[in-house]
Every structure is written in C-alpha cells, then in structure tokens.
N, C-alpha and C positions, 0 to 999 in steps of 0.2 A: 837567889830569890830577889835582894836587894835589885842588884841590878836589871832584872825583867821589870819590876815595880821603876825602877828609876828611867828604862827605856819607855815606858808605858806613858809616864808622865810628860817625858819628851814629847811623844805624837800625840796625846791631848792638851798639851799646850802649842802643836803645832795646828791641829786641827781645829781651836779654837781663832787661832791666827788667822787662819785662811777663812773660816768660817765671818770674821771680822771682817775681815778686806771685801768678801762678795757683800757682807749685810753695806757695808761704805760705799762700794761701787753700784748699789743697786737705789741707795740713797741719791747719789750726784746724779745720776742718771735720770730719774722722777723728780730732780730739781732744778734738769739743766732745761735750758733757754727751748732746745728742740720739744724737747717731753712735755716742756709747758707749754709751748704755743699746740701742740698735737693732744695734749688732754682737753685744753681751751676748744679745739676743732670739732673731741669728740663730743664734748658738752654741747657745743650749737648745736648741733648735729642731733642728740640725743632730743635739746627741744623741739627743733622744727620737727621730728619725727614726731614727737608727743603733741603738739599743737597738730598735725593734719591728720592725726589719730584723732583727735578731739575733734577736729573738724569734720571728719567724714563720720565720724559718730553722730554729729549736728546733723547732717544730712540725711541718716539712715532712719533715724527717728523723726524727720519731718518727714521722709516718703514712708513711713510705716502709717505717722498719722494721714497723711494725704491718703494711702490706700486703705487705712482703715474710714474714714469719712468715705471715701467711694464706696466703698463696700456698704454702709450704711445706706449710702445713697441707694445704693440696688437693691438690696432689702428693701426697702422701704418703696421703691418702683415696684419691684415684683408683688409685693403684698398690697400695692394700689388696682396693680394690672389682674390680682387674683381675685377682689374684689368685684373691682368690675366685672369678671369674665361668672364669678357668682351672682351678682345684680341680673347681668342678663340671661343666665341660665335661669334662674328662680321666676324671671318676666315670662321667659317662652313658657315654662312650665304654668305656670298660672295661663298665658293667651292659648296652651294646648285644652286644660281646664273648662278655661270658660267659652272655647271653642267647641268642645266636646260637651256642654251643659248646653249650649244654643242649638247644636246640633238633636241632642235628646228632645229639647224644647219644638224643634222644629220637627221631627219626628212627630212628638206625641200629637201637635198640630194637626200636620198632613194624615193622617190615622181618623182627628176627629173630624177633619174637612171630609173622607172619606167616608164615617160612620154618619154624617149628616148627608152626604148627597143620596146613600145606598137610604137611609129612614125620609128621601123625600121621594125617588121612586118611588119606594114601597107604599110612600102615602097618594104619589101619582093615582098610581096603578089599583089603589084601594079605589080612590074616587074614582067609582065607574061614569065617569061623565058622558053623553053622548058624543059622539064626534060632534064636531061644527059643521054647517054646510057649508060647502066651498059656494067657492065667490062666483059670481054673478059672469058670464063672458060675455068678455067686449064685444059689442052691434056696431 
C-alpha cells in the first residue's frame, strides 16, 4: 500500500511539474515582444471598431431625428391640406345653401309675378270697358 501511496505521489509531483512549466510557458508567451506588439494591434483595433460604432450610432440618431422632423413635417402639411379641402367643402355647402335659398326666393317671386298678372286679367276682363274706335284712315 506504501508503495501505491508513494508512486502516487510521484505523478502528483510530476503533474504538478508539468502543470508549472505550461502555467511559465504560457506566462512568456503573453509577455514576449510578439504577443505584446499583437495584443497592442488587437486593442487599436478594438477602439477604432468602438469609435465607428459610436460614429454610426451618431449618424443613425441624426437621420431618425431628420426623418422624424419630416414626418412632422408631413403631418402637419396633410392636416394644412385637410383643412383647407374642409374650408372649401363647408364654402360649396353653404353657396349650395344659399344657392338653393335664392333659388326658393326666386321661385316664390315668379309664382307671385304669376298670381299678379293672372289678378290683372281677371281685373282686365272685369272692366267691361267698350272697345276704342279704331283710327281714322289715311285720305
């Protein structure tokens, strides 16, 4: 049993060895000259990608305000252009109105221009007046 226990310990101090040498070689590695100038790359790299993320962020949000102001803009055309197209629908309806009121007016007119000529006949034709003699012929 000794001896299992004492091979045991063997390969956990060997596995802690090698375990050592990769944590070392993985240290020099992320320290050497190449790894640093290539993490330095990845960092520029990381900003300019965040700066023209920021940038086109800038940009998306000025054309969202740009077509929200348009859109404003058009709302507020269409509700000018609805206006008006209510202005002059409410004009024809009132000149149909007072169209159709002149119309009645003139009606009831010609009706009473009618009931006065029909009561001047009839007063004519009351007056039994003689005829007139006719005129005199030309000698």
């Amino acid at each position: 049993m000794a001896d299992l226990r004492r091979q045991e310990i063997l390969l956990n101090d060997e596995e802690r060895k090698l375990k050592g040498a990769q944590q070392i070689r993985k240290t020099e590695e992320k320290s050497s000259p190449e790894k640093l100038q290539q993490e330095a790359e990845r960092r520029s790299k990381a900003v300019e990608d965040y700066q023209g993320r920021l940038t086109r962020e800038k940009d998306k949000q000025q054309e969202r305000g740009v077509a929200a102001a348009n859109e404003a803009a058009a709302r507020e055309a269409n509700t000018a252009k609805l206006q008006a197209h209510q202005k002059k629908i409410q004009a024809r309806t009132e000149r149909q109105a007072d169209t159709a009121g002149k119309a009645k007016e003139f009606e009831a007119r010609q009706a009473e221009a009618q009931e006065r000529r029909a009561q001047h006949e009839a007063d004519q034709l009351k007056r039994a007046k003689p005829p007139a003699k006719p005129l005199p012929l030309p000698q």
